[in-house]
C-alpha positions in Angstrom: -26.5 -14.6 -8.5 -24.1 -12.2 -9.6 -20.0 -12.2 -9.2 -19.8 -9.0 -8.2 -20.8 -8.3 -4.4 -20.7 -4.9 -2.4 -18.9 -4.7 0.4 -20.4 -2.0 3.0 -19.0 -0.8 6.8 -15.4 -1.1 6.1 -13.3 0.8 8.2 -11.7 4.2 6.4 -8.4 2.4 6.6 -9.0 -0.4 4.7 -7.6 -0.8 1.2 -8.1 -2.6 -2.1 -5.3 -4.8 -1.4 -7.0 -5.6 2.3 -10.4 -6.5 0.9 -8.6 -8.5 -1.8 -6.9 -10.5 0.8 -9.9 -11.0 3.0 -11.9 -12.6 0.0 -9.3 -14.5 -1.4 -10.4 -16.9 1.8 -13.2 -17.8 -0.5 -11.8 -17.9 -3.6 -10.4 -16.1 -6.4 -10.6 -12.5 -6.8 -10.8 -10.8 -10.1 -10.8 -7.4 -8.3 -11.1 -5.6 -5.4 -11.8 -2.0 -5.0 -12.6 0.6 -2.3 -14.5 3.2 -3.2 -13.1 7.2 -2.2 -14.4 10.4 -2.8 -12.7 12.2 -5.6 -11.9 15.2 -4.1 -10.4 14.3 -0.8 -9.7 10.5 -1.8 -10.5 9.1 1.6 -12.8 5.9 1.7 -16.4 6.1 1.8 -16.8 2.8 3.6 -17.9 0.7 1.1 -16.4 -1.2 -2.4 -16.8 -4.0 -4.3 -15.3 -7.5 -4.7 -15.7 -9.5 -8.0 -15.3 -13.3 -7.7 -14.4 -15.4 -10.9 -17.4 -17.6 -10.1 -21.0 -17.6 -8.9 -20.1 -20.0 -6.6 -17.2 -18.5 -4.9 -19.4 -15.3 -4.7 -22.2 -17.4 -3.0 -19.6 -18.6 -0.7 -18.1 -15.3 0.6 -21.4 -13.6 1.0 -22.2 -16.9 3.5 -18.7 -16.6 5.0 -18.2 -13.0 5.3 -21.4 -11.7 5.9 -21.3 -10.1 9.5 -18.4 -10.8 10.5 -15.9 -9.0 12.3 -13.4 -6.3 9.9 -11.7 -4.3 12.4 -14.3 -3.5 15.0 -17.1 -3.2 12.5 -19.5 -5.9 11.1 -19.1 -6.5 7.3 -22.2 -6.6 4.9 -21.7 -8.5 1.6 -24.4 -9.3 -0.6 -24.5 -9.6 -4.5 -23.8 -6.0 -5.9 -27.1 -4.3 -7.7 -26.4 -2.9 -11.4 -25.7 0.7 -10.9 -28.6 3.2 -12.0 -27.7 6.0 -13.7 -28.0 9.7 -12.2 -29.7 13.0 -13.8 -26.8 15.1 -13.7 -28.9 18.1 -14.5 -29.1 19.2 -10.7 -30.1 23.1 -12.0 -33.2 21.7 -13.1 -34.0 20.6 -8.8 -37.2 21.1 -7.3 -37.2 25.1 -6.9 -41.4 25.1 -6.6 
C-alpha cells in the first residue's frame, strides 16, 4: 500500500487546500493537489493526496471512501504509478 491515493468526483470547486483539510481527519498530509486543465485551469474532478504513512493512507481510504463531499460521493483508493504517453499523436491510426 502506497502513500499516495487518488481522489476522484470532487466537485469543480474544491481546492488543494479543501482536500488537504478533509484528509488531515486522518492524518498528516504531505500534499494535496487538485488536478486542472492547463489551458482553462478549471478542475478536472480528480487529485491526489499523499499521507506521510502507509497507515494513515490505509485509514483515509477506509474513512473517506464514499462519503459525502458536497453532494457527490468521494472515491479514494491507493494512486496507480502514472504510465507514460506516446506523444507522437501524427503517427494515429490513419489506415
Amino acid at each position: 500500500m502506497g502513500k499516495k491515493l487518488y481522489v476522484g468526483n470532487l466537485t469543480f470547486s474544491t481546492t488543494d487546500q479543501v482536500l488537504s483539510d478533509k484528509f488531515a481527519l486522518c492524518g498528516t498530509v504531505e500534499s494535496a493537489k487538485v488536478i486542472t486543465d492547463r489551458d482553462s485551469g478549471r478542475s478536472k474532478g480528480f487529485g491526489f493526496v499523499e499521507m506521510s504513512t502507509e497507515a494513515e493512507a490505509a485509514d483515509a481510504i477506509t474513512k473517506l471512501n464514499g462519503t459525502d463531499h458536497d453532494g457527490r460521493a468521494l472515491t479514494v483508493n491507493e494512486a496507480k504509478p502514472m504510465v507514460p504517453r506516446d506523444n507522437n499523436r501524427s503517427q494515429g491510426s490513419r489506415y
